[in-house]
N, C-alpha and C positions, 0 to 999 in steps of 0.2 A: 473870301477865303478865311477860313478856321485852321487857327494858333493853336497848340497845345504845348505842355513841355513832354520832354522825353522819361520824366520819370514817375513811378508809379507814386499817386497822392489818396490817403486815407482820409474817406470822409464821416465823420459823424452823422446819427439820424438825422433827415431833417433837410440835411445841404445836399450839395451836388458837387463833384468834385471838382477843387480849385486848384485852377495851374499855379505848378511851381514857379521857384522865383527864375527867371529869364535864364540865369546862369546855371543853374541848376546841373541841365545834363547837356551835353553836346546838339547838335543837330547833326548826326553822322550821314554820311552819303553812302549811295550801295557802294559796294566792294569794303568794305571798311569791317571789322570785325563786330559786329553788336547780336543784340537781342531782338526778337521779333516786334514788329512796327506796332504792334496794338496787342495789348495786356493785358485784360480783363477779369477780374476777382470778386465775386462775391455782390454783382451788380444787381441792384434792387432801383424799380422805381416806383412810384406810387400816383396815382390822381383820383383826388377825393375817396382816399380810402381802399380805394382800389389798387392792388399788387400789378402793373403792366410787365415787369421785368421784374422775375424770381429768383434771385441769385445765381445768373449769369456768369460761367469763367469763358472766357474766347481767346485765344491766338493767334493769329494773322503773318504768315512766313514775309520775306521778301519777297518781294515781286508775284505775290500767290494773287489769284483771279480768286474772291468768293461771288458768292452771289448769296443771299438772305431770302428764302420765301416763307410764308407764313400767311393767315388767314386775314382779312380787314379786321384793328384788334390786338390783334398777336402780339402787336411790341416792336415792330420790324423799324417803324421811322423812330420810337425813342431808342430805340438800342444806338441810328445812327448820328441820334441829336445827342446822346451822353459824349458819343465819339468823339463830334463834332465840338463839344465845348458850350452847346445851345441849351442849355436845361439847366441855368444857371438857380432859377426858382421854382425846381421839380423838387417834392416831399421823395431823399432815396439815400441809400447807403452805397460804397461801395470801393473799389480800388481802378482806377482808368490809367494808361500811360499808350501815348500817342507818340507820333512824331510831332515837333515844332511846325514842320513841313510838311502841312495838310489840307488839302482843298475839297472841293465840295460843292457837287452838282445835284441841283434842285428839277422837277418836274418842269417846272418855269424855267425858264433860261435868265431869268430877273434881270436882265440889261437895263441899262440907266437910257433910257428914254432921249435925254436932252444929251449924252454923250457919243459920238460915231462909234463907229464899230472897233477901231484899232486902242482908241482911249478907254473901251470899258476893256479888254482882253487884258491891260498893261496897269489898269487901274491898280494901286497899292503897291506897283513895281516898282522899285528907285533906279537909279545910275542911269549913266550915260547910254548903256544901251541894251534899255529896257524898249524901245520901239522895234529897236531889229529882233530880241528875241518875240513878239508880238508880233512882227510882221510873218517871221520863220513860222511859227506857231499857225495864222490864219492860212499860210500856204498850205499846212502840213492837212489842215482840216477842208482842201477845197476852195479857200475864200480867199485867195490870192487876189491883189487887183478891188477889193470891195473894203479898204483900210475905213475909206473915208465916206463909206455908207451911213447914213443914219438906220438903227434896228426895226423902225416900221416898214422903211424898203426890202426888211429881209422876209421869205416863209419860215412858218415854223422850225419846221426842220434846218434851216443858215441860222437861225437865233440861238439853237440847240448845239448848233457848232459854233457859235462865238462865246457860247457860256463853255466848252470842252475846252478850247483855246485858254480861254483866261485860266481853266482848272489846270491844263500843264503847264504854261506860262512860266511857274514859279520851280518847276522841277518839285514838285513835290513828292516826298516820300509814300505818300498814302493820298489815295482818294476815294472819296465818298461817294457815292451815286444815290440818290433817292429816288426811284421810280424816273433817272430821265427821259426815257423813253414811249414814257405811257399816253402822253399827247399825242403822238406824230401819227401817221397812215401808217397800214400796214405796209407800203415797200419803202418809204422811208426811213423807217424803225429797222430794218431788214439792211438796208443800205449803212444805219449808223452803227446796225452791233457790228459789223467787217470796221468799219473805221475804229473804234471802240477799243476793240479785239488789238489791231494794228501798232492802232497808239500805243496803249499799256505795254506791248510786247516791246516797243523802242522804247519808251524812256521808262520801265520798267517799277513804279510806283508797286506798291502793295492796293490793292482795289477791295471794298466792300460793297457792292450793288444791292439796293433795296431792289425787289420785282414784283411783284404777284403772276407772272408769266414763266410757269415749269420750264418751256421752250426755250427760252430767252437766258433761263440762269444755265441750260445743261448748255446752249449751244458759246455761251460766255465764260462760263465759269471755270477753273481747275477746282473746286469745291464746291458744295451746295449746303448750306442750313436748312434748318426749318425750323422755324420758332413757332413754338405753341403752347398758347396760354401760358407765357411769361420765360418758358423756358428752348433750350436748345436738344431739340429731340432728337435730329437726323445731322450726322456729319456726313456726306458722300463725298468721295474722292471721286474726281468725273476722269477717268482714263481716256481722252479719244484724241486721234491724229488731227494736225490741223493743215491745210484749211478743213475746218468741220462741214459736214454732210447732213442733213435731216436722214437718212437714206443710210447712212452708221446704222448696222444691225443692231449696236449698242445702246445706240439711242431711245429706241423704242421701249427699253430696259428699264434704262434712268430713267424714264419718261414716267414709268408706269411705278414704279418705286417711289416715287416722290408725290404723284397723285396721290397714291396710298396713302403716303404718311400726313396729306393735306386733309385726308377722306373722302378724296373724290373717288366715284368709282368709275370703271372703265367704261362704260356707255356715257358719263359723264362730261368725262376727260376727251373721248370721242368728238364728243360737241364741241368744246372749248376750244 
């Protein structure tokens, strides 16, 4: 899991920006009165000379669903390793402010190998009862009963839920997703955006979803980006009732709007 402080930190060329000092700002919980979960100014990044991220402003409501797409390239996973706190030694400039309270889910489900299943989801959680919110947590995801699995007994897909576990585990304010879905089969993947969807909407984090999958961010998302070549091109508001439908006349809208904006064309997007 990735720390941040809650307040916006100015970084000179060169660095990357450094959390505040611990006490800095609060760690406030929803209902509370604050400022949106992710604050973004003037974000630049660079490698080997190359501009990945063009001075970037983003805002991220409470409990708001984004979804990020863009082309292999684009910027999509730096934009979410500045977020994350991970680009400690990226050449960039810029203003970041997170919550304290932020987790972050990888393509890999990265589970510690020589750990069972209930000890990696609780891993970095202290107090007395850090195993019942872990236990509550693997129920929520399906894996009730599987506390004391070791992660090669699991399929991908249960490995993808013991990493979502550990990511609400902490009640975090904000979570991160980076492509975690781009492993699994297609009804797997299909099965985890409804779980996905679920979760966020109970314990109600602020979500930034890397994808490369149009489908996947309109049928997830209450927003859509699109980053291209370093910048934020398309902001979509995705309007649809939920449970969502492929089969929403709307759909097929968004669908085709956001192709667009990718440059896919419709005989394209057809195939996809």
């Amino acid at each position: 899991m990735a720390t941040h402080t809650g307040r916006l930190t100015t970084t000179p060329a060169g660095t990357a920006p450094a959390p505040a000092p611990a006490d800095a700002a609060p760690d406030l919980r929803p209902g509370q009165v604050t400022g949106p979960p992710v604050r973004v100014r003037g974000l630049t990044r660079r490698f080997d000379g190359r501009t990945v991220l063009d001075d970037v402003d983003l805002e991220i409501a409470e409990n708001q669903f984004v979804a990020l797409l863009g082309r292999s390239g684009s910027g999509k996973s730096t934009l979410l390793r500045a977020l994350a706190g991970l680009d400690a030694d990226v050449d960039g400039t810029g203003r970041v402010a997170v919550p304290r309270s932020t987790s972050v889910i990888f393509q890999d489900a990265r589970l510690l190998p020589w750990q069972r299943v209930l000890d990696n989801v609780v891993l970095g959680l202290a107090g007395p009862g850090a195993d019942g919110q872990g236990r509550a947590r693997l129920a929520e995801v399906g894996l009730a009963g599987r506390e004391r699995a070791w992660p090669n007994q699991l399929s991908g897909g249960e490995q993808q839920r013991v990493a979502l576990a550990r990511a609400l585990v902490s009640e975090p304010r904000l979570l991160l997703a980076d492509e975690p879905f781009g492993a699994l089969d297609a009804l797997t993947r299909i099965r985890m955006h409804g779980l996905l969807r679920e979760l966020c909407q109970r314990h109600r984090p602020a979500v930034l979803l890397v994808t490369h999958d149009v489908d996947e961010a309109v049928m997830l998302a209450d927003r859509v980006l699109v980053l291209d070549d370093g910048r934020l091109t398309v902001d979509l508001a995705i309007n649809l009732p939920g449970p969502r439908s492929h089969r929403h006349p709307n759909v097929v809208e968004y669908r085709e709007r956001l192709l667009a904006a990718l440059g896919v064309n419709q005989a394209e997007g057809a195939a996809a």
